[in-house]
N, C-alpha and C positions, 0 to 999 in steps of 0.2 A: 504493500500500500504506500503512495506517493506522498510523503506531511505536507500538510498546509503550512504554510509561511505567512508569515503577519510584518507588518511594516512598521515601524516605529521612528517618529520624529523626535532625533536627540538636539537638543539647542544649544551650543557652542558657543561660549562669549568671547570674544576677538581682544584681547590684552598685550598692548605692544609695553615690553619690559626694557630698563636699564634707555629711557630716551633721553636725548640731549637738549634742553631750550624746549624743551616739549614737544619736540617731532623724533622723527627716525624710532629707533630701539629696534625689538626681535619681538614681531608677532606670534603668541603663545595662544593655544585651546586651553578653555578651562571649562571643566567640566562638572556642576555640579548635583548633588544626592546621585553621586556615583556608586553606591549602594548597588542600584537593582543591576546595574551589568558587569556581566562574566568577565573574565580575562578576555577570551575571544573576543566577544564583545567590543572589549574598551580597546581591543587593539584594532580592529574594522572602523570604529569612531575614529580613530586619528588618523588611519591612511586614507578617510574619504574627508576629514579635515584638512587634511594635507600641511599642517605646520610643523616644523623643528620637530615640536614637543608639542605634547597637549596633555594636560595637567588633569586627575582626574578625582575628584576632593570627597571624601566618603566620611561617615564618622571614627572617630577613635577613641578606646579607653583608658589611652598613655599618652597621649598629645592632644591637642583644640582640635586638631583636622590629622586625618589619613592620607597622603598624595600618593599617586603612581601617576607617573609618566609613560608615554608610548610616542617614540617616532613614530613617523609613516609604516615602519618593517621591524620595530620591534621595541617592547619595553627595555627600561635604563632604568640604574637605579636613584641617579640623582639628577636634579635640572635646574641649575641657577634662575633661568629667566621665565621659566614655567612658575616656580617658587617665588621670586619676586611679583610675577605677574598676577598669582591665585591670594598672596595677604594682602598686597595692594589693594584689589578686587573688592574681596574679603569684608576689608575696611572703610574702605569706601559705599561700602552697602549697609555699614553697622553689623556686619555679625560678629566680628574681631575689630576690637576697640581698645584692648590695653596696649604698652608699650613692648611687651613681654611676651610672647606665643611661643605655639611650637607645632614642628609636624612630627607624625608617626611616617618613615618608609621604609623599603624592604630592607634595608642597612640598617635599621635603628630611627632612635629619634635626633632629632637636630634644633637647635633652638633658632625662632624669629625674632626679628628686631623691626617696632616698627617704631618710626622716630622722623618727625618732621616731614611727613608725606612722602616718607622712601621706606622700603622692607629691606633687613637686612637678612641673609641666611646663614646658619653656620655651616662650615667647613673643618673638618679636621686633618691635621698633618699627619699623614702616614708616611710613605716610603718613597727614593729615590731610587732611580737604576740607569747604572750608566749602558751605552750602547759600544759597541767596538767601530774600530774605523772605516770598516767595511761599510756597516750598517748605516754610517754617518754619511756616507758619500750616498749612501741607498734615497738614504731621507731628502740629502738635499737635492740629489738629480731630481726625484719626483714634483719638486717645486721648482723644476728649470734652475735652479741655482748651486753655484759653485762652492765648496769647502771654505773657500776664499771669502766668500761674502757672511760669515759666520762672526761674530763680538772676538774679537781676541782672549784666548785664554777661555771661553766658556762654550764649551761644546753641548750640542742637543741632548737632553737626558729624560729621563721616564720621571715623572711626577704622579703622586697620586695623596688625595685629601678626597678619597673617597669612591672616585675612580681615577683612571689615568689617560693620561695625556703626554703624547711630546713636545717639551717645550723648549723653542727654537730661539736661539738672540741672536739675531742680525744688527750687523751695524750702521747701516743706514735706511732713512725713510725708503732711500728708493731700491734697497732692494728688494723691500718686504711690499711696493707697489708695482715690482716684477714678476712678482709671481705666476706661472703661469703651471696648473695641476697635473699632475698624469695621477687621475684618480682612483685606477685601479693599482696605482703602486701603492699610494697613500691607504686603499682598502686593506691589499695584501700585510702590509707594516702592522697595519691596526689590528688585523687580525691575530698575527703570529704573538703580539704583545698584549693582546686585548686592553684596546684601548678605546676611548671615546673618537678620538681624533689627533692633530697637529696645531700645536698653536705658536706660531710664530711670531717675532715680536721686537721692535725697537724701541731705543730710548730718542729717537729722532722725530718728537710728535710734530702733529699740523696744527693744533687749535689750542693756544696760550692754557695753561690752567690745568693741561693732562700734564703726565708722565710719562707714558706707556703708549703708543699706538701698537695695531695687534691683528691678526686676523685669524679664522678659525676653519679648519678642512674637517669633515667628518663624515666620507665617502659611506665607509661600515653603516653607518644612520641615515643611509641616504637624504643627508645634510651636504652638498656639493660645499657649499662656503657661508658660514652663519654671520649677521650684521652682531651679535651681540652673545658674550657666553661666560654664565657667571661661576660655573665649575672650573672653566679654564683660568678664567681669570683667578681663581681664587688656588691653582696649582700655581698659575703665577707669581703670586704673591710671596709661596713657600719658596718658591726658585729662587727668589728675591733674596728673601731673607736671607736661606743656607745657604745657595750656591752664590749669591755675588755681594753677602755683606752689605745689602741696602738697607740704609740707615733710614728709615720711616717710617711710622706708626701708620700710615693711609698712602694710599697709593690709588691714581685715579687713570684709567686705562680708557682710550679713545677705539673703537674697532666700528667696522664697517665701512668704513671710508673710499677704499679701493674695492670696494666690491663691482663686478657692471652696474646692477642698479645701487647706487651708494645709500645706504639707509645709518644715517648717522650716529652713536650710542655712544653711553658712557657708564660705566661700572666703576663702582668706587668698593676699596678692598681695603679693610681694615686688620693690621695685625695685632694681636692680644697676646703679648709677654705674659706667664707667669712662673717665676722662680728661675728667674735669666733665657726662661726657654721658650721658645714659640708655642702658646698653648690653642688657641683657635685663629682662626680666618673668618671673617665676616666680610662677605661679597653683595654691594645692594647699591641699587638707584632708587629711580620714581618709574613710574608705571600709569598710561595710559589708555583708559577702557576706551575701545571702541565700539563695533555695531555684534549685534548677535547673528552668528549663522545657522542652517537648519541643516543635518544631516539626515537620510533616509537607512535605517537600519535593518535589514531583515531579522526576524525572530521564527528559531523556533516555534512552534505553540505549546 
């Protein structure tokens, strides 16, 4: 016998996170009394969403809110601008109104920060790993770029505050506005290392007031080049720290810039000392709600 299928209208609220001047950022799904659907489900929501990330907010009874995220092709366990984007959200609708939240996700809980009409998220420092020479010429050919075009003295390394990323310093603006992807290299990389993506990066910004300009590759996510990424950024920040002794409490990273469509962002990344040692990362902007859109779901009956 053939099932009957039933249609279901899921309503997607459009939340561009980490904007600049109030434009640009990284449009995120959020999805909320995410309760009633499956895994399956929520992951058919977000490839016919079609965003980075789409956030999907359920209850919990260890944190204010529940998230999971889903790329277009498969759940992650963390999302900077999905997370910035859903307490923003959140808050601005009155259901989360203190300074102090938190979320439950598949790694654990993580604490929010909401403060002056920006959410901040945590991050925690876990582990470095370095690559061999090999693998370093791998990385940078797949960005058309040379060994040469590399910060002196600070070669590519695996970071990870929750998941991982490679993070790249380039010494100049321009050659991080070089970039040109062979994206099934960058997939293959990400794969072997399991990782989010590639985030490269100079201290050679455009717009007074940054530090950091940045850009984000995450083929695996069928994420071709993201305007704004606060996981990355906030691996960043660790790079900072331990690998190059930057002397800073905040650090303020400009991305999206050089994208084809350039969609402007800015992530502000807070390091939290405790007992001389890097104890958290908090990664956050502001966040702009936009229009709701309507997916058609099949179900089951």
């Amino acid at each position: 016998m053939t099932s009957l299928m039933t249609m279901a209208q899921v309503s997607v609220m459009v939340v561009n996170a980490f904007t600049y001047q109030g434009e640009g950022g990284n449009p995120a799904g959020v999805v909320l009394n995410a309760d009633e659907y499956s895994q399956v489900e929520k992951q058919e929501i977000a490839r016919l969403a079609g965003f980075p990330e789409t956030a999907f907010v359920s209850r919990s009874e260890v944190a204010d809110r529940k998230l999971e995220f889903f790329t277009p092709n498969k759940q992650i366990a963390h999302c900077g601008h999905a997370t910035v984007a859903t307490f923003s959200y959140l808050n601005q609708i009155g259901e989360i109104t203190s300074r102090n939240s938190s979320k439950e996700t598949i790694d654990g809980n993580r604490d929010i920060i909401l403060e002056n009409g920006m959410a901040f998220m945590e991050q925690k420092p876990e582990f470095f790993k370095k690559l061999d020479d090999d693998k370093i010429s791998d990385v940078m050919a797949s960005l058309s770029l040379k060994v040469d075009d590399l910060m002196d003295g600070n070669p590519p390394m695996i970071s990870n505050t929750g998941v991982s990323f490679i993070i790249i310093p380039l010494k100049s603006q321009e050659a991080l506005k070089n970039i040109k992807t062979d994206l099934d290299v960058i997939n293959a990389i990400s794969e072997e290392f399991d990782l989010i993506g590639f985030y490269a990066f100079s201290t050679d910004v455009v717009d007074e007031g940054h530090d950091i300009t940045a850009r984000m590759f995450a083929p695996r996510y069928a994420i071709p080049e993201e305007p704004a990424t606060g996981m990355a950024a906030g691996n960043l920040g660790y790079f900072l720290y331990e690998q190059m002794n930057y002397n800073a409490d905040q650090i303020v990273i400009e991305q999206g810039y050089f994208m084809d469509k350039p969609s402007k962002s800015e992530i502000i990344v807070r390091l939290n000392e405790k007992g001389g040692k890097l104890h958290n990362i908090m990664a956050g902007g502001t966040a702009k709600v936009g229009k709701v859109i309507t997916v058609t779901l099949d179900q089951q009956p």
